[in-house]
C-alpha positions, 0 to 999 in steps of 0.5 A: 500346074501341080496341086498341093493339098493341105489339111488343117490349115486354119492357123499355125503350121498348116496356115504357113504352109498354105502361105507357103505354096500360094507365094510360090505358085508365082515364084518367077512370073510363073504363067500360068501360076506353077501352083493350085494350093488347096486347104481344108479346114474343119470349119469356115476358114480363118479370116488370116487363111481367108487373107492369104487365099485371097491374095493368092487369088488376087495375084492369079493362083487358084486357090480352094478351100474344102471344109473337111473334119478329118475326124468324122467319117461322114465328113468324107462324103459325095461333096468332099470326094466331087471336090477332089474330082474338081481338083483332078492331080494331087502332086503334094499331100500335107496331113497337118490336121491333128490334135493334143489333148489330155496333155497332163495325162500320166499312169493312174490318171489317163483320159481315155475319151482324150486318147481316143479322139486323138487317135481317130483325128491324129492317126485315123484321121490322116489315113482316111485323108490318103485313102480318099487322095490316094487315086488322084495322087500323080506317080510321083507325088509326095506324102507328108504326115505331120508328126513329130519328136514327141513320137520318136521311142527313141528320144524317150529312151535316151531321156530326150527332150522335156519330160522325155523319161515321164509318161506326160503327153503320154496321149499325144506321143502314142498318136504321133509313134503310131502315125509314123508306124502309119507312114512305114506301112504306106510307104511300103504298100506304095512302093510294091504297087508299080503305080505308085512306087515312084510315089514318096510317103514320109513323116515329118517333125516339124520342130518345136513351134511357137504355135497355139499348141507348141507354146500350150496355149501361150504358157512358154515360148517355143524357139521356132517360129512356124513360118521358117519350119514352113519353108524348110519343109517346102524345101524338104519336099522338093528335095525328096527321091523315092529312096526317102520314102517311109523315113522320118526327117526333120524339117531340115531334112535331118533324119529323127529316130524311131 
């Protein structure tokens, strides 16, 4: 049985994933179910995560819910590490959890307090969560960080995407740029460690969903609904070869600029 570990898995993208594996652990009839799906949740999870655990357990998946705020280090603590003792292999690692604060942030009116709780859950957040993983993580297993198009210097640069050639998000787009610098360095350290090379680390823009935060907070109406970016990420991941490590896709597999 492989195990997936979600992090942020309460509501929007994270919670489609976790809908995601749980259907798919008995694609087929599978006995016994080809899947562990494991969540983490800063908080108790939501009474829809709690749904889908549920019926996933009801239909024979093992499903386990860890709460885990990737922001506090105390957090990562001897019942978090016990808990991933209990889980044993990790074959898929989504580091879903993040952030976006400060959003109308621009030169002359930055909030720092915003910036620097973002970095510690977007950035910082998600390499506490490898680092602990990271010994459970199968020879070839697959690690994908959550970014996305904001993060990309290049869309910037060419004037890309909405406010594109402002600093707006100024907050936001820098966590997601250092995030995929991130997953560079990871994928490069994995690949040097026989252990591990075979291991893929990749970041992924998971496209402009009609989520909490996608729509900034039901304001507009994003054209991508969380549960086809969901599956195309789930396809993407089983799609994947070690050549792919250290690169940034898009949830069609579609590779995004720096």
């Amino acid at each position: 049985m492989k195990t997936v570990l979600v992090t942020g898995a309460s509501r929007g993208l994270g919670l489609e994933l976790a809908r995601q594996y749980v259907h798919k652990a008995n694609e087929g009839d599978a006995t016994p179910p080809a899947w562990r799906v494991v969540v983490c949740c800063r908080g108790d999870p939501s009474q829809e995560l709690s749904d889908v655990l549920l019926q996933g357990r009801h239909d024979g998946c093992d499903t386990r819910s860890i709460t885990l705020d990737v922001a506090c280090s105390d957090a990562f603590d001897a019942f978090f590490r016990n808990a991933l003792e209990g889980i044993g292999r990790i074959d898929v690692l989504i580091n879903n959890a993040g952030v976006c604060i400060g959003r109308e942030c621009a030169v002359g009116n930055v909030d720092y307090d915003a910036w620097t709780r973002s970095f510690n859950t977007n950035v910082m957040g998600s390499m506490r969560v490898l680092e602990h993983c990271q010994p459970h993580l199968t020879s070839d297993a697959t690690v994908v960080n959550i970014s996305g198009r904001m993060g990309s210097i290049g869309r910037v640069l060419s004037g890309l995407g909405a406010s594109s050639a402002t600093t707006q998000d100024v907050v936001y787009r820098t966590t997601k740029a250092a995030l995929n610098m991130m997953t560079v360095c990871a994928a490069a350290e994995m690949r040097t460690n026989p252990k591990t090379k075979s291991v893929k680390v990749i970041a992924v823009d998971p496209g402009w969903m009609n989520t909490d935060m996608g729509s900034r907070g039901g304001t507009i109406k994003a054209p991508l609904e969380p549960r086809e970016s969901a599956a195309g990420i789930v396809a993407l991941i089983e799609s994947l070869t070690p050549e792919d490590s250290g690169k940034f896709l898009n949830w069609r597999g579609e590779e995004m600029p720096w």
